[in-house]
C-alpha positions as CSV (number, residue, x, y, z in Angstrom):
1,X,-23.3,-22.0,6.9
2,X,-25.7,-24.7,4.6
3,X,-24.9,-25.1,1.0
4,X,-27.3,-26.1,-1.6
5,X,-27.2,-27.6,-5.6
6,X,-28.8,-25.7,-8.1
7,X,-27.7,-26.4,-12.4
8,X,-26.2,-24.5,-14.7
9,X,-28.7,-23.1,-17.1
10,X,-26.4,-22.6,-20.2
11,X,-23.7,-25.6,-19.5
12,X,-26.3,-27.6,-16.7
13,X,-23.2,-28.1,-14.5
14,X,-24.2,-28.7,-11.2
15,X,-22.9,-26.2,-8.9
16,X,-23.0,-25.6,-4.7
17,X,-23.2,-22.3,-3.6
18,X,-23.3,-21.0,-0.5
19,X,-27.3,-20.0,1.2
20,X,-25.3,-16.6,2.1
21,X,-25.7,-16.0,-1.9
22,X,-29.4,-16.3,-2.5
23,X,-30.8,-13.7,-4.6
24,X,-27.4,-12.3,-6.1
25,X,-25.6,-13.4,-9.3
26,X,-22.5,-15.0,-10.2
27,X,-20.3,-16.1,-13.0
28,X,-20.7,-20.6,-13.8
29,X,-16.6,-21.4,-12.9
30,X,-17.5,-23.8,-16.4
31,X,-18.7,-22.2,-18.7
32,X,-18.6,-18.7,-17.2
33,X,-22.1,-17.5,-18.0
34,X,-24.2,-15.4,-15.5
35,X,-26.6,-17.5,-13.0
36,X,-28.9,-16.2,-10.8
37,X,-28.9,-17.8,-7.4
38,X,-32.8,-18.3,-6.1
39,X,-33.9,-16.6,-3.0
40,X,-35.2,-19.9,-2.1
41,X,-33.4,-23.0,-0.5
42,X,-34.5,-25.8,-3.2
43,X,-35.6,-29.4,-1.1
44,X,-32.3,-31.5,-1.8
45,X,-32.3,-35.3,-0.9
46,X,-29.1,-35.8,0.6
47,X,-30.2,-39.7,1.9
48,X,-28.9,-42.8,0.5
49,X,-31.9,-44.3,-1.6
50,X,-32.0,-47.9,1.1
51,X,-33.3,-45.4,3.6
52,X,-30.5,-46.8,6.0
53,X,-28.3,-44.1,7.4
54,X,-25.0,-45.8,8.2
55,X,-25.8,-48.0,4.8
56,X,-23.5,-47.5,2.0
57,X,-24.3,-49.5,-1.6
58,X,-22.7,-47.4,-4.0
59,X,-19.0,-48.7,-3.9
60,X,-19.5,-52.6,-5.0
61,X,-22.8,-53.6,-5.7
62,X,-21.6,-57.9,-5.6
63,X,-20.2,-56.6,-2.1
64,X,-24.1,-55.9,-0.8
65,X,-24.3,-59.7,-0.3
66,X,-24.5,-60.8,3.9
67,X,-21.3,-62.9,4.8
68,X,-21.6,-65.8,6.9
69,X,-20.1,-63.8,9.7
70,X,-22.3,-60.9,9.0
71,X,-25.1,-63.0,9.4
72,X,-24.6,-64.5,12.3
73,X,-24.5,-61.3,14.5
74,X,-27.5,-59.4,13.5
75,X,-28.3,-58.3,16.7
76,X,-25.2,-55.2,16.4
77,X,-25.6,-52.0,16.3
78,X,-24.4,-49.0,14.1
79,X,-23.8,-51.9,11.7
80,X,-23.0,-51.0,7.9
81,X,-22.8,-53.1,4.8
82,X,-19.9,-50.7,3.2
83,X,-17.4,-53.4,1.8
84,X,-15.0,-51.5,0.4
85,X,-12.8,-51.7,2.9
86,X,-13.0,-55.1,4.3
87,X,-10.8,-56.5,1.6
88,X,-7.3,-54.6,3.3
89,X,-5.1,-57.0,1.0
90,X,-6.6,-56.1,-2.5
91,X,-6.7,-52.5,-1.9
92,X,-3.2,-52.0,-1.2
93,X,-2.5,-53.5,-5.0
94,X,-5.0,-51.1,-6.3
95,X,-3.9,-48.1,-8.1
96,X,-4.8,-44.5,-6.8
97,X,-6.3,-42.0,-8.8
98,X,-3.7,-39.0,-8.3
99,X,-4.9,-35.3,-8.4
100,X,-3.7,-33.5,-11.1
101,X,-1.4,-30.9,-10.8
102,X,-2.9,-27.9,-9.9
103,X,-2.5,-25.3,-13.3
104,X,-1.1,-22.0,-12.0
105,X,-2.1,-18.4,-13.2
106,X,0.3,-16.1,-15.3
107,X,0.5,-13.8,-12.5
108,X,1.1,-16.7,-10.0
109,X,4.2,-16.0,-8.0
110,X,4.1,-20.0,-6.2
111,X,5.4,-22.8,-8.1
112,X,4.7,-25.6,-5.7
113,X,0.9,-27.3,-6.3
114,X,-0.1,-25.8,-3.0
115,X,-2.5,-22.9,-3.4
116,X,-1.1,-19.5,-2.6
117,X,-2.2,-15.9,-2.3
118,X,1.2,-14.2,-3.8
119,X,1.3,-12.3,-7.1
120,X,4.6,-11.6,-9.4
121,X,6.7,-9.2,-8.8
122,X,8.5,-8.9,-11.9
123,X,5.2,-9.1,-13.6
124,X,3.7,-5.9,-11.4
125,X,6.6,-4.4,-11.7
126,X,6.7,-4.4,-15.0
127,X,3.1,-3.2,-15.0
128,X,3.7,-0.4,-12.5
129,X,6.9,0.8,-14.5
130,X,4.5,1.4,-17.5
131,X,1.8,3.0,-15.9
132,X,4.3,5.3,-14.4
133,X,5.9,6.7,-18.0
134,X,2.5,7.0,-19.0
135,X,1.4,8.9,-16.5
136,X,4.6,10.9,-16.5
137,X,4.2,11.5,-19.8
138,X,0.3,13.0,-19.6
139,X,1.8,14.9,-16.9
140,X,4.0,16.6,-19.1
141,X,2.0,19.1,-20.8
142,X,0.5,20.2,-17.7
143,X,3.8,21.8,-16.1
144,X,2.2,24.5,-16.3
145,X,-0.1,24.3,-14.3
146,X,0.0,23.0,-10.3
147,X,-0.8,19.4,-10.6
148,X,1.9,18.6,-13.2
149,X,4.3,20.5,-11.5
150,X,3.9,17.9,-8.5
151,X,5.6,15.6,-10.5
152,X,7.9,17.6,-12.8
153,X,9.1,20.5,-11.2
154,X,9.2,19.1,-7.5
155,X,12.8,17.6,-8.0
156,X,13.6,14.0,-8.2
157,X,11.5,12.5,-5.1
158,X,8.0,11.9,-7.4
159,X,9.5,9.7,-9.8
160,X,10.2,6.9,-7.6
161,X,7.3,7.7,-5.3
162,X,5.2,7.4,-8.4
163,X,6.8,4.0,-9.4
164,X,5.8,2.8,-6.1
165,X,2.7,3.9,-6.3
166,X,2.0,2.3,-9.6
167,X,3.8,-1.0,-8.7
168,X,1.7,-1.6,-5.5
169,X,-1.6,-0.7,-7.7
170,X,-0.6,-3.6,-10.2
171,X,-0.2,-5.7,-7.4
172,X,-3.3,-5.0,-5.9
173,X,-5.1,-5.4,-9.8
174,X,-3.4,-8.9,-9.8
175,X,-4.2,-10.3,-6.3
176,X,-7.9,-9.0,-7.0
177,X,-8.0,-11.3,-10.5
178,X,-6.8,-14.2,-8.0
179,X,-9.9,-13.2,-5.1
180,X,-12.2,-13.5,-8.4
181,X,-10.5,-16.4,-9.4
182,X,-11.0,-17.9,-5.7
183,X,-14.4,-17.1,-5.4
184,X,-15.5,-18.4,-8.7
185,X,-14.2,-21.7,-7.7
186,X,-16.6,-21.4,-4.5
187,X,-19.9,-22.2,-6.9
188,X,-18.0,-25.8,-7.4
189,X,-19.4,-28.7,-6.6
190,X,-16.3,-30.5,-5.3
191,X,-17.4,-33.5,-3.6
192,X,-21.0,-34.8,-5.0
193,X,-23.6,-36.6,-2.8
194,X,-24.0,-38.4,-6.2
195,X,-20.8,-40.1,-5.8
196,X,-21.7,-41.3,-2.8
197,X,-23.0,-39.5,0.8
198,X,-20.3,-40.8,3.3
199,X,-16.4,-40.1,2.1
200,X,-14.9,-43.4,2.8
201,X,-11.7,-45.0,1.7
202,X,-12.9,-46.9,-0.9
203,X,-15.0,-43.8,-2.5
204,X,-11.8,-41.0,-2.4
205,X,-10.7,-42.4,-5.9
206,X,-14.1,-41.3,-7.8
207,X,-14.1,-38.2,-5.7
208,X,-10.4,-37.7,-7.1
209,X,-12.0,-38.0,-10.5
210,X,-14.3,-35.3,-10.2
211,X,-12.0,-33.1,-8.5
212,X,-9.6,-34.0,-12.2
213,X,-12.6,-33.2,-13.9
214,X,-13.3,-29.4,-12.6
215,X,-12.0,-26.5,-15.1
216,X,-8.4,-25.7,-14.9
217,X,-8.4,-22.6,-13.5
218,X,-9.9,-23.7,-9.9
219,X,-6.8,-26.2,-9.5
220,X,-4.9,-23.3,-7.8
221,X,-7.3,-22.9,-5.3
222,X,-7.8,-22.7,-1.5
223,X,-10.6,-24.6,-2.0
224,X,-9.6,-27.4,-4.1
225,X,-6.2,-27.5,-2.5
226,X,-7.7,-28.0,0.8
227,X,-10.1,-30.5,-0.3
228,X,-7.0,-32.9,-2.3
229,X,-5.4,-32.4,0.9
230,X,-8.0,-33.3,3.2
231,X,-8.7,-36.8,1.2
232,X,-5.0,-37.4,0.6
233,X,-4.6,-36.9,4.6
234,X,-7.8,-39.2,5.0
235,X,-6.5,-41.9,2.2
236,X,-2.9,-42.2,4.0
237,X,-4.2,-42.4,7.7
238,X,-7.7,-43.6,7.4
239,X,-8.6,-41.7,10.8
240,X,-11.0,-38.4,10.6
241,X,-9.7,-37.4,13.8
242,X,-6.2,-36.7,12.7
243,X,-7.7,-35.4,8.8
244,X,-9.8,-32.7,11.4
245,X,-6.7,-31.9,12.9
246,X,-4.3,-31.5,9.2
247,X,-7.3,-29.3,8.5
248,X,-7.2,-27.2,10.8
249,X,-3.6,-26.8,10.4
250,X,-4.0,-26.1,7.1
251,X,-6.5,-23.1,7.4
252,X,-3.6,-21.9,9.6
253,X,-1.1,-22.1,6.9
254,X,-3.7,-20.9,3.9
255,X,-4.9,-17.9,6.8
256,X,-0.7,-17.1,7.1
257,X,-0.4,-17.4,3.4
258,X,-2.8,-14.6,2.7
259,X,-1.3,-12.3,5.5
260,X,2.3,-13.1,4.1
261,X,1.6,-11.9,0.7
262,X,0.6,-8.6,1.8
263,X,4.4,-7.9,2.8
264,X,5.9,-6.0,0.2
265,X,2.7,-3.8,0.1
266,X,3.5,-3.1,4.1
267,X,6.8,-2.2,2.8
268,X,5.6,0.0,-0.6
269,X,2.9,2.1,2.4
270,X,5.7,2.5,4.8
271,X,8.6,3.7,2.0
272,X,6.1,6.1,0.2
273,X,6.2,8.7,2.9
274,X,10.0,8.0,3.9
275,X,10.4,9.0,0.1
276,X,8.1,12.1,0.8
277,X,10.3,13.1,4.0
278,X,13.5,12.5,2.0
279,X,12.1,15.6,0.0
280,X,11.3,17.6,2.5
281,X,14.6,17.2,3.5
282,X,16.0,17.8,0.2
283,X,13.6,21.0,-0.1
284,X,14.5,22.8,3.0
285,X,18.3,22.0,2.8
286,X,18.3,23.8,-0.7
287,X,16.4,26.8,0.6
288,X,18.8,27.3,3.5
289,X,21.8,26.4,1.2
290,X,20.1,29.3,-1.1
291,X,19.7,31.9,2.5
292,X,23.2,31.5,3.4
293,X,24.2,31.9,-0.1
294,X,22.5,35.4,-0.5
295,X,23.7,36.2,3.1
296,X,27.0,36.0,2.6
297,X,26.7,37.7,-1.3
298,X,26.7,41.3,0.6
299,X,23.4,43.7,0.2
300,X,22.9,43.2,-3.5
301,X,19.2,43.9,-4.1
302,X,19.0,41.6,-7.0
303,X,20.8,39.2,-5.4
304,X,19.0,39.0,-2.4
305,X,15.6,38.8,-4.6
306,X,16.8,35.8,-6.4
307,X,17.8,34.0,-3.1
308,X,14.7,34.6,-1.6
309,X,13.0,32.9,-4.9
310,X,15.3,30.0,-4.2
311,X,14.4,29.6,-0.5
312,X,10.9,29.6,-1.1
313,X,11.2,27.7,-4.1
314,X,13.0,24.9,-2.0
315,X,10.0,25.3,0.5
316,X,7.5,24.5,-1.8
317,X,9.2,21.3,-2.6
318,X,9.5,19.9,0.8
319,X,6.0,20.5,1.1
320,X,4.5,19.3,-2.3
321,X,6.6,16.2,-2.2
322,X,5.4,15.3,1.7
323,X,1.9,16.0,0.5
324,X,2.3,13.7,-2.9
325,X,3.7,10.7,-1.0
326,X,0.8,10.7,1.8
327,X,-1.8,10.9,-0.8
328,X,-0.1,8.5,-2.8
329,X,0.2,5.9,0.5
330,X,-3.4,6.6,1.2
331,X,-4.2,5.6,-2.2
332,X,-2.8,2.4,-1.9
333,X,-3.4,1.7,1.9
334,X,-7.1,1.8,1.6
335,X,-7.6,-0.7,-1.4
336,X,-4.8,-2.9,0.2
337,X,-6.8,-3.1,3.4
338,X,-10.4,-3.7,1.7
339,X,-8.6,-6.6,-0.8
340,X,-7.1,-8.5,2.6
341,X,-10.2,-8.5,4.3
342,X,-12.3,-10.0,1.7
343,X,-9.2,-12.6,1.6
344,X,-9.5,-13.3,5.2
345,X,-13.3,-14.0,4.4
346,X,-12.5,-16.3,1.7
347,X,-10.6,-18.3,3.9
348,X,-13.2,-18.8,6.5
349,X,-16.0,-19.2,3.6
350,X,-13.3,-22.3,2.7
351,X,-13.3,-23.3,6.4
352,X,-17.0,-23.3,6.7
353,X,-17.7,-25.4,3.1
354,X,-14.8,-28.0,4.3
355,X,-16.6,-28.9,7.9
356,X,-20.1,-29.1,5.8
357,X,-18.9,-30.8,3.0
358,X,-16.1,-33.0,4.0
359,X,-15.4,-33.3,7.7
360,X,-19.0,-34.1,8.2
361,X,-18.8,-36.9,5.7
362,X,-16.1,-38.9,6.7
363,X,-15.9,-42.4,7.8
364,X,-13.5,-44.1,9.0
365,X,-15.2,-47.0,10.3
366,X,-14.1,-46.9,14.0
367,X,-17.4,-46.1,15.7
368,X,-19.8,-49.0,14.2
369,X,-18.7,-48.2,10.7
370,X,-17.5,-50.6,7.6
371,X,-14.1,-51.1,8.4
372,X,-15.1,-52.5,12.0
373,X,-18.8,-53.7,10.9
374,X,-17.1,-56.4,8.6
375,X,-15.0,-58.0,11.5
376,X,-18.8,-59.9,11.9
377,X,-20.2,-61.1,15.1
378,X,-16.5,-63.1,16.0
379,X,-14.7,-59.6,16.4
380,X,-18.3,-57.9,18.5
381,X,-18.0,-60.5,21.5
382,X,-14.3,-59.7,21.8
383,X,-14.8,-55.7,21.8
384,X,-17.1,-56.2,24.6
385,X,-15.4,-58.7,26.8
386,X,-11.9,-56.2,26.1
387,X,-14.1,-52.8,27.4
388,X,-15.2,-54.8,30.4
389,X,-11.8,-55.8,31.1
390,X,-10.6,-51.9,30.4
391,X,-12.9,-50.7,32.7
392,X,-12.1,-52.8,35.2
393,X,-8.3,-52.5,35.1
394,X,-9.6,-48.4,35.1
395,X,-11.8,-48.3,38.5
396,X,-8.3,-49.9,40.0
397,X,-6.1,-46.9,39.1
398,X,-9.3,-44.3,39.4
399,X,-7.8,-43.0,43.0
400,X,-4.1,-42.7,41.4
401,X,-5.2,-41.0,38.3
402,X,-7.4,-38.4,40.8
403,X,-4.3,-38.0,42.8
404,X,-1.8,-37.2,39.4
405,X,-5.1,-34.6,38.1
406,X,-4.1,-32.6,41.2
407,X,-0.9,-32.6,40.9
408,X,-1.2,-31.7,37.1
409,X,-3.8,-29.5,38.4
410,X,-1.7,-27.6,41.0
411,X,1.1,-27.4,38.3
412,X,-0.8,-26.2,35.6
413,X,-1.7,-23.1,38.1
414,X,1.9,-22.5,39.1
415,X,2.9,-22.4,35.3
416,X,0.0,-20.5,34.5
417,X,0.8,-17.8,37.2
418,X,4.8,-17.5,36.1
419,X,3.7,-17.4,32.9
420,X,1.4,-14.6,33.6
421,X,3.9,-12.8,36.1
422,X,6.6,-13.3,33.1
423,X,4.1,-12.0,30.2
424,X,3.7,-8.8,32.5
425,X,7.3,-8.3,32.9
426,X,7.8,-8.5,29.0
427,X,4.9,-6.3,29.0
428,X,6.2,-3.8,31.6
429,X,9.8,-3.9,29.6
430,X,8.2,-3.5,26.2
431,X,6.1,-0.3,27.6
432,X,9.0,1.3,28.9
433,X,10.7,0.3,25.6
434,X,7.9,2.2,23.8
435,X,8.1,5.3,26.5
436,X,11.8,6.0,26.1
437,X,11.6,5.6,22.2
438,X,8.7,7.9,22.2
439,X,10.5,10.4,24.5
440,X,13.2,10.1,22.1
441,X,11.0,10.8,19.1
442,X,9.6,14.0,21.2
443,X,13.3,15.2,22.1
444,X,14.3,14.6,18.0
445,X,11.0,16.6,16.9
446,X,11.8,19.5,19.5
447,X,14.9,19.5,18.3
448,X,14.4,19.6,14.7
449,X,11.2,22.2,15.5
450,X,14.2,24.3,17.2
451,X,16.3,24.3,14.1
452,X,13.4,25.1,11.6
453,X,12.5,28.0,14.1
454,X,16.3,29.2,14.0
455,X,16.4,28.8,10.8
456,X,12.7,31.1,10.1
457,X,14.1,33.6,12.6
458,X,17.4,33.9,10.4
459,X,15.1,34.5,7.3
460,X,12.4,37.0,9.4
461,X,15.8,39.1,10.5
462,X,17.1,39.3,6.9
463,X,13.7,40.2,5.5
464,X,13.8,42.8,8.2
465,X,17.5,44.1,7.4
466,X,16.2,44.0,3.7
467,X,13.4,45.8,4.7
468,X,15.5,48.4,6.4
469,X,18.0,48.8,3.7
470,X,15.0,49.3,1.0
471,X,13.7,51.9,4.0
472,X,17.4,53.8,3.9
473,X,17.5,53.7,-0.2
474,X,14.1,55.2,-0.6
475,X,15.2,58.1,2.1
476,X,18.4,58.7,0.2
477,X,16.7,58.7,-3.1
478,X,14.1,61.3,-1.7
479,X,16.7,63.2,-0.5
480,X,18.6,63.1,-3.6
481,X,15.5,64.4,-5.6
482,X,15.2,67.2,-3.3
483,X,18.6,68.2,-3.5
484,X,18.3,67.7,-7.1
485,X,15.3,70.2,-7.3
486,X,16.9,72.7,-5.3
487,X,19.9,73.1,-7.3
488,X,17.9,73.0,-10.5
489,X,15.4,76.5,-8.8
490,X,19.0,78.2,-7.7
491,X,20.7,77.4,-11.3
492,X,17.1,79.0,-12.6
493,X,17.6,82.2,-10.3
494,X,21.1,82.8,-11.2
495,X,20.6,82.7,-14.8
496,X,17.3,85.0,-14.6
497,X,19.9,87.0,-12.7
498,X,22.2,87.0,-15.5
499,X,19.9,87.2,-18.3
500,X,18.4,90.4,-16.4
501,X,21.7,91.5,-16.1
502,X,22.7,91.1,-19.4
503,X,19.1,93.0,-20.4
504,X,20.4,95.5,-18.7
505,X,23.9,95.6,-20.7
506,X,22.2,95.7,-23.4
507,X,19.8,98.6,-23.0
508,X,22.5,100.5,-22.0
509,X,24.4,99.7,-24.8
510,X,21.6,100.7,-26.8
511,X,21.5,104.1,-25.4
512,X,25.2,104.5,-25.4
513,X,24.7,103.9,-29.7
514,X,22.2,105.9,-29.5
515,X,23.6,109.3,-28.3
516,X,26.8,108.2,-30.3
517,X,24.2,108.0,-33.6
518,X,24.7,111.4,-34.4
519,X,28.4,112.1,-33.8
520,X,31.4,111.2,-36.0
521,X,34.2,109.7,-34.2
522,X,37.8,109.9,-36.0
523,X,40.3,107.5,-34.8
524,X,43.5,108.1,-36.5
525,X,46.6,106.3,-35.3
526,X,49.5,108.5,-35.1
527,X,52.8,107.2,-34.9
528,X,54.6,108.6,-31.1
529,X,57.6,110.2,-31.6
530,X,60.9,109.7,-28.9
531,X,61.9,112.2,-27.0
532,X,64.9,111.6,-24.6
533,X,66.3,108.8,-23.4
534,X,63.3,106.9,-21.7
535,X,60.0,108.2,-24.2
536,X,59.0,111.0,-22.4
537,X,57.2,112.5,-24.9
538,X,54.8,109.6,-25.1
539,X,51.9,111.2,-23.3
540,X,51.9,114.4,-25.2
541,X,51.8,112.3,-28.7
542,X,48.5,110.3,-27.3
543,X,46.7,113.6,-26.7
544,X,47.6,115.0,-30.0
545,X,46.2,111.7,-31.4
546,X,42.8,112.8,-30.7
547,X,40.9,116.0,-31.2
């Protein structure tokens, strides 16, 4: 990837962005106003002004002056004029420039001055809990309706699932303000070609300065934090070999940093739909609870109604809260996995602008360069006399060092093949590993599949004894309405019966008062005389009673 310089147009800062960003916009890290990035590469002179590569004048200008010894051997090559580190003794009284200490964020989770990708947790979950009573609370009118029933009327399950929900958002909001954060510092122009082209020993102090000089913010950075690290590294050791090598070692710890700080949202996506099974649990053990209850309540109508409410009451939240919690971990999953990718690409956009910008640059001085170079022309005849002497003492021991390749050789291959014939093993092991636990996750679904089945079967055979007994009420109620009808037609009869009869009484009555109109009945009551001892007369006294 090539970088190129373009200014600031508001604050004129220089800044380096990347040629991946031609033609697109983004915020100056200084002053924060919008710049538009050409579409074209601008023609950047990146040569020292002598026109000498391996020339540096920029550290001490009284230093540019030939030694003696210098002049004596111009014949070398790969010579440079760099002086600033020549004087060993002086420089190891001078005082460092230190970097400042890096500024963290408010949501920052590290305190150390390395840079990391970790957010608060108190601080997001003080967010989350917030967004969750709000939400709860505009959920609250709507329990009428389906969608704030979900979290109302579903049993306890949604609140925490909610919280999660909300608390892995926030964290998500905060580690995107740290991407934007980390990608703003990106535009920086860390280490200048006008300080000087080559990073040498004797420059890392001015670089140090401009690094002091940057805006707060991009202090807690990958990118300046690898950079202080780098020249620190280079300042202590003075070797770029073994600065290459902290390097890389460092984009291994900066690439395990971001991964790391994805852990509690592993952990928020795997609980959210343990919390939704917890539910379904809790949903189908209250519906059974509510079956056997009406069960064993007798053949109560009502009370078999109200049961059945309650079992498929409990059904609906095992369901709704299992659907709520894998909507809810898809809603988080997603964003999570989009946010750590464009993390992992910041780290290798950091890679990239450090092997460009700093790796390239340094010098040690070992290969022709200033710490070497002003040894003069003494030190070159003594390099050359000690490689011949190296290379001769070499061709000696050329056989035996052939002979030990082979042998490393030949035990390389053995280790390799054991290690291969091991890693299968562990493989094999781990399969079968994998194969019984997934036979045992089969076995523990049948088995739960069984008892749901079971328990549906229980509830089909009571709907069909309801059924039945409904059948046997509505037979006896018909049958009691027909008996009732009958008697009411036969209690109608007999009474038309009686009323004719009674018709009948009367008409003859009628004509019995009729033919008795016209004659005069006399009824006198005449007291009976005794006769003898036992009333003997009694009948003769009745007849003369009437006439």
């Amino acid at each position: 990837m090539s970088f190129f310089k373009i200014p600031c147009p508001k604050c004129n800062k220089s800044l380096k962005v990347s040629i991946d960003l031609a033609g697109k916009s983004r915020a100056c890290p200084y002053c924060r106003a919008t710049v538009r990035i050409p579409d074209a590469e601008p023609l950047e002179d990146t040569e020292p002004s002598g026109g000498f590569p391996n020339l540096n004048l920029g550290d001490k200008p009284a230093a540019a002056k030939p030694t003696p010894a210098a002049a004596a051997a111009p014949a070398l090559p790969n010579f440079t004029a760099t002086p600033a580190v020549a004087p060993a003794a002086p420089a190891a009284k001078k005082r460092h420039v230190k970097a400042k200490r890096p500024q963290k964020s408010w949501f920052s989770a590290g305190n150390g001055e390395a840079a990391s990708s970790d957010v608060s947790l108190v601080i997001s979950g003080l967010i989350g809990a917030v967004a969750t009573v709000i939400w709860l609370g505009l959920m609250f009118p709507l329990r009428q309706f389906q969608f704030g029933q979900l979290f109302w009327d579903r049993g306890p399950v949604p609140f925490p699932t909610t919280l999660l929900m909300f608390w892995a958002l926030a964290i998500l909001f905060l580690k995107w303000l740290n991407l934007k954060k980390q990608k703003d510092a990106m535009l920086l122009d860390v280490l200048p070609v006008e300080i000087s082209n080559e990073i040498t020993v004797g420059s890392l102090d001015r670089f140090i300065m401009n690094i002091n000089e940057l805006p707060g913010a991009s202090s807690d950075t990958f990118l300046v934090n690898r950079v202080v690290r780098g020249i620190e590294h280079f300042r202590v050791r003075k070797s770029a070999a073994e600065t290459v090598t902290m390097m890389e070692s460092q984009s291994a710890i900066d690439a395990n940093n971001v991964a790391g700080s994805y852990t509690i949202l592993k952990v928020f996506i795997w609980s959210l739909p343990i919390l939704g099974f917890i539910g379904t649990v809790m949903g189908v053990s209250a519906a059974v609870a509510s079956l056997a209850t009406s069960l064993s309540g007798g053949g109560n109508m009502d009370a078999m109604k109200a049961a059945l409410q309650d079992v498929f009451g409990g059904l609906g939240t095992a369901f709704d809260t299992t659907l709520l919690a894998l909507i809810m971990s898809m809603l988080v999953k997603l964003p999570a996995s989009a946010l750590q990718k464009s993390e992992e690409d910041l780290i290798s956009s950091v890679d990239e602008y450090c092997n460009e910008n700093l790796l390239r640059r340094l010098n040690d001085g070992r290969e022709g360069g200033a710490e070497r170079g002003a040894g003069g022309a003494s030190s070159g005849g003594d390099v050359a006399i000690f490689r011949a002497a190296v290379e001769q003492a070499l061709g000696t021991q050329h056989a035996e060092m052939e002979r030990w390749l082979k042998k490393l050789d030949a035990i390389g291959t053995s280790l390799t093949s054991q290690v291969s014939k091991g890693w299968d093993e562990v493989n094999g092991r781990i399969e079968q590993q994998q194969q019984q636990h997934v036979a045992m996750l089969q076995k523990q679904t049948l088995d739960q599949q069984a008892v749901l089945q079971a328990q549906l079967d229980q509830m089909a055979n009571a709907a069909e004894k309801i059924q039945g007994t409904l059948a046997n009420l509505a037979d006896q109620a018909a049958s009691m309405s027909n008996n009732v009808s009958g008697t009411f037609a036969q209690s109608q009869t007999t009474m038309q019966e009686h009323l004719a009869g009674l018709d009948r009484g009367l008409s003859s009555l009628s004509g019995v008062l009729e033919k008795l109109g016209d004659q005069q009945v006399v009824v006198q009551q005449v007291e009976a005389r005794r006769s003898g001892w036992f009333g003997g007369g009694s009948k003769k006294a009745s007849r003369n009673g009437r006439r």
